[in-house]
N, C-alpha and C positions, 0 to 999 in steps of 0.2 A: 274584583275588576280593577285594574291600574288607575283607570280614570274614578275619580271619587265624586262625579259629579252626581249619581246616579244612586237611590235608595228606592227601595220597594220592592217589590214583584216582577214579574216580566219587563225585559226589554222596551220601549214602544214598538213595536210591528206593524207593516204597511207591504209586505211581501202578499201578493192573492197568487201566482204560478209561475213556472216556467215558460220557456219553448223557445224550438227550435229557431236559432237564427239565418236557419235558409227558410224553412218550411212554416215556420209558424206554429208548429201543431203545440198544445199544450201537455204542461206536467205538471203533476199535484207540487205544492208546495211544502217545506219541511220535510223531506224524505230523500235519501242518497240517493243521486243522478252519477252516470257519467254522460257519454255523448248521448244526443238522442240517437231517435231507430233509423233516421237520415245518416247517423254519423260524422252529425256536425255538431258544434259548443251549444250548450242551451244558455240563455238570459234570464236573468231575474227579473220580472215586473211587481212592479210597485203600486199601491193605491195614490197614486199623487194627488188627489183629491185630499186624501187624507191626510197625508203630509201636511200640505197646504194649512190646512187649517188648525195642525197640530202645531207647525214649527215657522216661526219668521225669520230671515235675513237676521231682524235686529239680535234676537233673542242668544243667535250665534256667539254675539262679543264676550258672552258673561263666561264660556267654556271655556277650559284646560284648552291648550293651544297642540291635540295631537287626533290623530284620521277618526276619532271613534266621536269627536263631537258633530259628525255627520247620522248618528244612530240611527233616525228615521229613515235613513236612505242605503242601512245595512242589512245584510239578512237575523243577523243573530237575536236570537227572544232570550235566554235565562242569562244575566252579568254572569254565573259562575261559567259558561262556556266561552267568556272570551278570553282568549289568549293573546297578551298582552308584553312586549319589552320594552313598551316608553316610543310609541313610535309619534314622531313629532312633527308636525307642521314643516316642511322643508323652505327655508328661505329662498328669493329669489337676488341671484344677487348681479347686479349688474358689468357690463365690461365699457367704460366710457371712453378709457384710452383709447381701447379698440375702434369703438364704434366713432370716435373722434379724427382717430388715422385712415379710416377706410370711406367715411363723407368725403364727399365732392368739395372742394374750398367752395367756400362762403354758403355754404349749405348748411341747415342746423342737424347736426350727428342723427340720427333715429338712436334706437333703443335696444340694445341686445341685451335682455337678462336671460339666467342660466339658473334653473333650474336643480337645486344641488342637491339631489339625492341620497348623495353621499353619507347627510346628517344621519339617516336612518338606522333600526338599529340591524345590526350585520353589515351595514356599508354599502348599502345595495337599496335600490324601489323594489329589490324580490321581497323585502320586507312586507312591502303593502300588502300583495296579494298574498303570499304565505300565512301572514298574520291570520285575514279573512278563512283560508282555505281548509287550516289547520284549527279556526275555531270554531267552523261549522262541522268538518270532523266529526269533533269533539259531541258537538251538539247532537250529530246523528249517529254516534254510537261505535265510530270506527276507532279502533286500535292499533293497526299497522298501515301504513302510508310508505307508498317508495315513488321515486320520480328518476329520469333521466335529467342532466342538467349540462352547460357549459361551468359552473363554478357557482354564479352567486346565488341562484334560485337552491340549489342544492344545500348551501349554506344556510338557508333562509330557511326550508323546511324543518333541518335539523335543529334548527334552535330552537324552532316554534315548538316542534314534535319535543322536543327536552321540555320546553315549558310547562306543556300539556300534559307528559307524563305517557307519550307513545311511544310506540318503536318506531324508528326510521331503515329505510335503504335507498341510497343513492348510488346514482349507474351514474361515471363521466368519461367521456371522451381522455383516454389517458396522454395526451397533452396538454389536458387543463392546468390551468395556474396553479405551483405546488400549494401556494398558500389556501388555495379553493378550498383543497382534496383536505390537509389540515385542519382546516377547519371547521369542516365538514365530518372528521373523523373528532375530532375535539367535543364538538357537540352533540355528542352520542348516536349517530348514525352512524351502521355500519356501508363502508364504501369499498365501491369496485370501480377498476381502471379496467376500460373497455376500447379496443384497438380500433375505433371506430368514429363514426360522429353520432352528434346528437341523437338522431334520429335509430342510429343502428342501436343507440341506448335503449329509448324508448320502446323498441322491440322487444329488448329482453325484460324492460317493465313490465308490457303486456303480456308477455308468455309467462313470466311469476302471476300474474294478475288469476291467471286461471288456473296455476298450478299451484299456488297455496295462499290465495285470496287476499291479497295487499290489497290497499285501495291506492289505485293509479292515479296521480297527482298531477300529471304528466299538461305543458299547459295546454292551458283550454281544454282538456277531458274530463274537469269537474267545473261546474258554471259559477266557483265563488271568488277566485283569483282576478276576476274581471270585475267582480266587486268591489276587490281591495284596490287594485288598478284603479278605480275611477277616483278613486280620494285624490288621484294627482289634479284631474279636472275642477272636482271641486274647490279646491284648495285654491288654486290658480286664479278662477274665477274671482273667490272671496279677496285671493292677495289683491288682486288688479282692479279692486273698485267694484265689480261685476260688469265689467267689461273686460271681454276679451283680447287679449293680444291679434295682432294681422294674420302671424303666422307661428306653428311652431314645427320646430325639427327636432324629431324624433328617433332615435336609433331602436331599429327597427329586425327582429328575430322572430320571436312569434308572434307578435305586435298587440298582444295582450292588453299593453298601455293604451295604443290607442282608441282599441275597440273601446276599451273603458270609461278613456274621457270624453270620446264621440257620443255614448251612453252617458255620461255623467253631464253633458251639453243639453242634449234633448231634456233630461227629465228636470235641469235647472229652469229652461224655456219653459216646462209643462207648469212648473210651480208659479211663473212669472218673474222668475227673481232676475234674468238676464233678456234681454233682446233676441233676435231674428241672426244679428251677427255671432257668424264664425269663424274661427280662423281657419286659412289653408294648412292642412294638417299633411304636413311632408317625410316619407319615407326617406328614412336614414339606412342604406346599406354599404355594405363594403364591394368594392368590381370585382374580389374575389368569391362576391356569398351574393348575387343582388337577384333572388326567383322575383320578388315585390316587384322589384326595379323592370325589369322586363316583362312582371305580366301585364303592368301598366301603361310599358308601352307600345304594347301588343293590344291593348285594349281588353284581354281576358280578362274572365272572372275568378281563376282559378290559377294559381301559380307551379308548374312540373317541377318536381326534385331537380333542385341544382348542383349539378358531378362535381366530384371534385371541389369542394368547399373548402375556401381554404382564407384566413385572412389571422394577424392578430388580435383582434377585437373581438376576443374569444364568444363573447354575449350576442353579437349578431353573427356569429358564425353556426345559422339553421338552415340547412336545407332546402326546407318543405315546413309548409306552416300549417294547422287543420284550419284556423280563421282566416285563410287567405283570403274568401270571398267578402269577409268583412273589412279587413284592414281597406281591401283596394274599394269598398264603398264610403268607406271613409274619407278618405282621399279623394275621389272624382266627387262626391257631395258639396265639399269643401272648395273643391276647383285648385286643389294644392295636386301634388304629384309626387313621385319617388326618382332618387337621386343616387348614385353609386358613387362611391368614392377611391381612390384610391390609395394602396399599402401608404405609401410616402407622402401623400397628404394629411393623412391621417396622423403619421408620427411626426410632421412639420407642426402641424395644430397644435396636438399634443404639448407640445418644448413651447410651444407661441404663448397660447394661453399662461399658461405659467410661470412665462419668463417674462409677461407684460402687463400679466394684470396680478400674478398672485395666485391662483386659482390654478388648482393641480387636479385636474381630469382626468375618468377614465378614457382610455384608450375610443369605448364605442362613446363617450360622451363627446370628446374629442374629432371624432367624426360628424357628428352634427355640427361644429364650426365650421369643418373643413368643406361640408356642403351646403353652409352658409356664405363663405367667401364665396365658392362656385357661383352658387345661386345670384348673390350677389353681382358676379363679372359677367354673366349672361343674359340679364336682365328678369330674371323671375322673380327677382325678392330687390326692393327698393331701397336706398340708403337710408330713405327718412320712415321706415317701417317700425313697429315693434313687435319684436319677436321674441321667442323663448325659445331658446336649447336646453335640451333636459342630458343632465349629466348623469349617467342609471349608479354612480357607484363611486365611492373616495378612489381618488386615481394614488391612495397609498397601499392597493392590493394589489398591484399589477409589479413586474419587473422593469424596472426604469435601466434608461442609460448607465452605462458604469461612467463615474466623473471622479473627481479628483484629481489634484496634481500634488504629487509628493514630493515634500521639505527634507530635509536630515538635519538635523542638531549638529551644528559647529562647525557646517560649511558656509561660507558668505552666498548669501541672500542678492541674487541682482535683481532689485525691484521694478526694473524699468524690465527687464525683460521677463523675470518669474511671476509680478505677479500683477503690475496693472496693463500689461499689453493685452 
């Protein structure tokens, strides 16, 4: 096990079943699921009782600073099933010029920290739930794993599945970021470009699924990735004192994260380790991908396939989500809502952040600024708030601007105009 915190025997375990998160109905625990017989994600519950009496707040400070010092609140029982690349605590790191420029005069700034993902290992929060998805796997016996992905989640299986010692296959949208598909072929998964989207991926998952029995990874079709997901909740909580922030913006595809940390909220309340408060948990989409965005303002529970999906923010560009019914209770729970952005807000954000604070976003992390400004200038979200944007991925795997201005050797140099205008 990475973490060497951990000698003896089993795991600690506090896992009693599953079920269904429309329907309730229960599943034995320790045994491979996909969706339930509803054909929706199943959840993990937990003995929190047991927890409780197993594990304190304080007890926390003495662990390795990475997602597995949450044990009690993971599914995994034998250390040799977990698979493990160093995944680390993510820093939160603040933006105060920003939040200093965008306060009302004589108002004191509120608080925007960002949430950097990035640190993780592949470069991505697919780390989290990969990690989880790919150790219970392991744990229950599976050998071949294949998934549809936009880039990073695909990268994130294949390194785990390397780890572990599986085979992998990854379906992507043959637009994806070359460097995805690279890396993803680096990692030892074998990869296919499919003339498609996401979703038309995930098809051809399902029809391998039964025609020569992979196990489908695909999200929210196995109930552990919403495990690994909720580490960002927990984490967040711990960073923040165990107080939550106001509000956080979320960029939002199959919204995994925040089913997770919506889950990883409740069961911190259940232990007592946190309050009653929660943040408003805001849908980050793009105006060219936003099903979330409309079905919340439709009031539905259920989000239609969105035509024609099209956006660079390659990570929220999903169609159709299976936890749609969850994400938008999360959201109206919270009293937060979902927000669309647009292509050229997105890439103003983008050059903004970066060019003011330092801090080099991805493209969908980048959009959760851009519908924090928004939010911001219409009044949903206050100046003197604190909030967290979650940045899903190092914005050094994306293709940036072409920049440069080229010099020649042994021509004069006009300074005033070549190079401080």
């Amino acid at each position: 096990m990475a973490d060497h915190y951990w000698t003896g025997g089993d795991l600690p375990n506090f896992v009693t079943h599953l079920e269904c998160g429309l329907t309730g109905e229960r599943y034995e625990a320790h045994r491979l699921h996909g969706l339930s017989r509803a054909g929706k994600p199943l959840l993990v519950r937990y003995d929190l009782d047991g927890v409780r009496r197993a594990l304190s707040r304080e007890a926390l400070t003495a662990r390795p600073q990475t997602l597995w010092r949450y044990r009690e609140l993971l599914p995994v029982r034998r250390p040799e099933n977990v698979v493990s690349l160093g995944e680390v605590v993510t820093p939160l790191i603040p933006l105060p010029r920003i939040a200093a420029r965008l306060s009302p005069k004589g108002q004191k700034p509120g608080e925007i920290l960002v949430k950097d993902e990035g640190r993780l290992p592949t470069g991505s929060f697919k780390a989290r739930g990969l990690a989880l998805a790919v150790s219970m796997a392991k744990e229950l016996g599976v050998t071949v794993m294949a998934m549809p992905t936009n880039g990073n989640a695909g990268s994130a299986m294949a390194a785990y599945c390397a780890r572990a010692g599986l085979k992998s296959y990854v379906f992507c949208p043959d637009d994806t970021p070359e460097v995805n598909v690279r890396e993803i072929a680096m990692q030892g998964a074998k990869v296919f470009l499919v003339d498609g989207l996401i979703d038309d991926c995930g098809k051809i998952v399902a029809e391998g699924e039964k025609a020569v029995g992979w196990f489908n990874c695909s999200t929210l079709r196995e109930p552990y990735r919403i495990e690994g997901k909720k580490t960002m909740g927990l984490e967040l909580a711990e960073q923040l004192g165990w107080e939550l922030p106001d509000a956080i913006f979320y960029p939002t595809g199959g919204g995994t994260g925040i089913i997770g940390m919506w889950k990883a909220f409740a069961e911190l309340e259940a232990l007592g380790w946190i309050g009653k408060k929660r943040p408003r948990m805001i849908v980050v989409q793009a105006a060219g991908c936003a099903p979330m965005v409309k079905a919340w303002a439709d009031g539905a529970e259920h989000a239609p396939r969105w035509e024609n999906a099209h956006t660079f923010a390659a990570g929220i560009r999903v169609p159709q989500a299976v936890g749609d019914f969850l994400i938008l209770r999360a959201v109206r729970e919270s009293g937060g809502f979902a927000v669309a952005v647009e292509e050229a807000a997105i890439a103003a954000a983008w050059q903004q952040v970066a060019g003011e604070e330092g801090l080099l976003l991805s493209p969908e992390g980048a959009a959760t600024y851009a519908a924090y400004t928004q939010a911001l200038a219409d009044g949903r979200v206050g100046a003197g708030e604190r909030v967290v944007l979650f940045n899903c991925a190092t914005g050094l795997k994306y293709p940036m601007p072409q920049a440069g201005t080229r010099l020649k050797l042994g021509e004069r140099i006009d300074w005033a105009a070549d190079i401080v205008n």
